[in-house]
N, C-alpha and C positions, 0 to 999 in steps of 0.2 A: 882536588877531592870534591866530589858530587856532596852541595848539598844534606840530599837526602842518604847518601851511601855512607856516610857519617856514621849512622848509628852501626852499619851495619862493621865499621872500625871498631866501636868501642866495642862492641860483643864477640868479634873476634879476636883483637890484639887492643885489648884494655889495659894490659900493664904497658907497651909502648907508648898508649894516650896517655896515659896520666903519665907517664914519666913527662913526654911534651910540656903536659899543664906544667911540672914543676920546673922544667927546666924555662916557664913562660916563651915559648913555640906559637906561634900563629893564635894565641891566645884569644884575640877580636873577631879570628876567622871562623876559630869555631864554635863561638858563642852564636855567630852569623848562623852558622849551619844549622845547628842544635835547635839555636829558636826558629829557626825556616822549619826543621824537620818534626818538630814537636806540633807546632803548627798546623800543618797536615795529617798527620798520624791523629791528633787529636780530631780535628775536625772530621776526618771520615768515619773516625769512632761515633763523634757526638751527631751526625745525620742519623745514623743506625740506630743510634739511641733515640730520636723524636722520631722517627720514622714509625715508631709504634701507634702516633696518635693522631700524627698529619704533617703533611709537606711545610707547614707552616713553624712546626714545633723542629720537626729537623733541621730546617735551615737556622732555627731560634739555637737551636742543642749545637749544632757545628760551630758555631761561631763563639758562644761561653763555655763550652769546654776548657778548650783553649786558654780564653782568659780566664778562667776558672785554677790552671794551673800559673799561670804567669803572672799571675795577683799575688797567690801564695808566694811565688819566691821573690817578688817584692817586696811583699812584707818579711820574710822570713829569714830571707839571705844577710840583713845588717849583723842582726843579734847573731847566727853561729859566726860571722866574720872577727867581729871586734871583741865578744866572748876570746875565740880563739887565739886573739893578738893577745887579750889580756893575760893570757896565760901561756906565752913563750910563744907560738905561730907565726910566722915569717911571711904566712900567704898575702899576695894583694888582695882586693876586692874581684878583682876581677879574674883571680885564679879561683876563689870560692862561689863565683857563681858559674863559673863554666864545670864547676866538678858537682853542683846541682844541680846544673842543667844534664850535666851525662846523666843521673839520677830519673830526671822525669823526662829523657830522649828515651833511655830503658824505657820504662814504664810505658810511654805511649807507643812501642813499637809493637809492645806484648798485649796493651788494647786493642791496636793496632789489627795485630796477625787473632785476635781472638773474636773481631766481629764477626765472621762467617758463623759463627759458632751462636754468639749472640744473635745475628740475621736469621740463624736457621730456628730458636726457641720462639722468635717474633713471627715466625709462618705457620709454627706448627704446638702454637700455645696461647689460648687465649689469656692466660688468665695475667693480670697487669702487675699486681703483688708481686707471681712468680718471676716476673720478667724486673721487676725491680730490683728484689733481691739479688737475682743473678748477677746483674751490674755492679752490687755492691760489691759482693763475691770477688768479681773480676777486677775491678779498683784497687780492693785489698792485696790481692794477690798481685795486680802490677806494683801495687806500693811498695810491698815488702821487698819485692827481688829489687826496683829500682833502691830502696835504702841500703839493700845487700852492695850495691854496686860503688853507693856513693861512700860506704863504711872502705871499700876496697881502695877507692881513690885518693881518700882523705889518708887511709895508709903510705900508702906511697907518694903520695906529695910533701907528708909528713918524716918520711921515715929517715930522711938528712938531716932534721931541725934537731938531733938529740934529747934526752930524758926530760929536759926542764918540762916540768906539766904538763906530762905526756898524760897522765893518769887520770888527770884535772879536765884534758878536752876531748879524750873517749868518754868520760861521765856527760861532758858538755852535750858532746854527738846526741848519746842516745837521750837524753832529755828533748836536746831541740828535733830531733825526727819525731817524738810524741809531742811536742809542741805543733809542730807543721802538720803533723795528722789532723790535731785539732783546730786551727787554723781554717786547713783545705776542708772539713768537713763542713764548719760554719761557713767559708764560704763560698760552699755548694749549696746550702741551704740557703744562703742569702739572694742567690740569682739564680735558684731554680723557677719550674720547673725544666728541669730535660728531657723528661718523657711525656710528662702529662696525663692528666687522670681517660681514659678514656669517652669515662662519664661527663667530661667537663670538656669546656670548649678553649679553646686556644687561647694562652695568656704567655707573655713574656715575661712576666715575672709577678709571682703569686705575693700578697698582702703578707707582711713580715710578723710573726709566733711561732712561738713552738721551735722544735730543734730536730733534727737530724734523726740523733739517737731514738727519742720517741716516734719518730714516723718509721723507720727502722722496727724496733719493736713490735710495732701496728701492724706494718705489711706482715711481719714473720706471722703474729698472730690470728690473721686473717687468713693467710695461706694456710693454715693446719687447720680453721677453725673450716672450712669449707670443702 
């Protein structure tokens, strides 16, 4: 199996992948794959995205994207693991991160197939706010369909382990998906910027205050206010 042709597995025969993951299948291989393909997919997203401010910043954005996602499931993969054991879960570690990793191989394939779209607002829109938020927009919306994916997998890798605390690690889930949202947000905020202010000259990573959600806010309210 190619690499990168991986994701294009899980989006069409995902209940055979995850059955693999459970029945533990080439498990290392396609952990292999997933972070090859996410790798890529992110990185030509995150050029697209500094590509707004300079050659400099794209090649800055390509490269922490990426690690922007694969920090997150560092940090974030022990606690839904060992939560999950503690309450009846049979998974290894390494079946619960290749079912996270299907999760953000989604997500960055839909950033992915959405830069042309992002490319085309960066040609034919000056304004940097707007271009901001858009990204936002687009994160969200790969976020959500990649948790869509990963609620599907955790199904079915689960759905042999029987009742014991079954109730106990859907509550777990959807907690740690708003845990990991928060997480990944702080730490996009911690090693941005990715696009860069126009106004401002090229930095790899802006002096640490302030959060997310209020730069958020700001753009929206700048973009209406103008």
């Amino acid at each position: 199996m190619s690499n990168l042709m991986i994701v294009e597995t899980i989006l069409r025969d995902r209940g055979r992948f995850f059955a693999e993951i459970r029945e533990g299948r080439s498990i290392s291989g396609k952990i292999h794959a997933m972070l090859l393909s996410c790798f890529v997919f992110l990185a030509a997203y995150g050029f697209v995205m500094g590509a707004s401010h300079s050659i400099p910043q794209a090649l800055s954005a390509m490269l922490k994207l990426p690690i922007l996602f694969l920090l997150t499931l560092a940090i974030c993969a022990p606690s839904l693991h060992f939560f999950n054991i503690l309450f009846g879960s049979k998974q290894t570690i390494l079946q619960t991160i290749a079912l996270i990793l299907t999760a953000i191989s989604t997500s960055s394939v839909l950033l992915f197939s959405l830069a042309p779209i992002t490319l085309f607002f960066l040609l034919t829109n000056s304004s940097y706010q707007f271009y901001k938020l858009l990204n936002v927009v687009f994160f969200l919306i790969a976020g959500l369909l990649g948790a869509v994916f990963l609620r599907q997998g955790m199904h079915v890798v689960t759905e042999l382990e029987g009742d014991e605390g079954i109730q106990t690690r859907r509550m777990i889930f959807y907690l740690w998906v708003l845990v990991y949202g928060f997480v990944g947000s702080q730490m996009a905020w911690t090693i941005s910027p990715f696009m860069g202010n126009p106004n401002d000259s090229f930095m790899l990573m802006k002096p640490l205050g302030g959060n997310v959600y209020a730069d958020i806010f700001k753009a929206l309210q700048e973009l209406l206010e103008s």
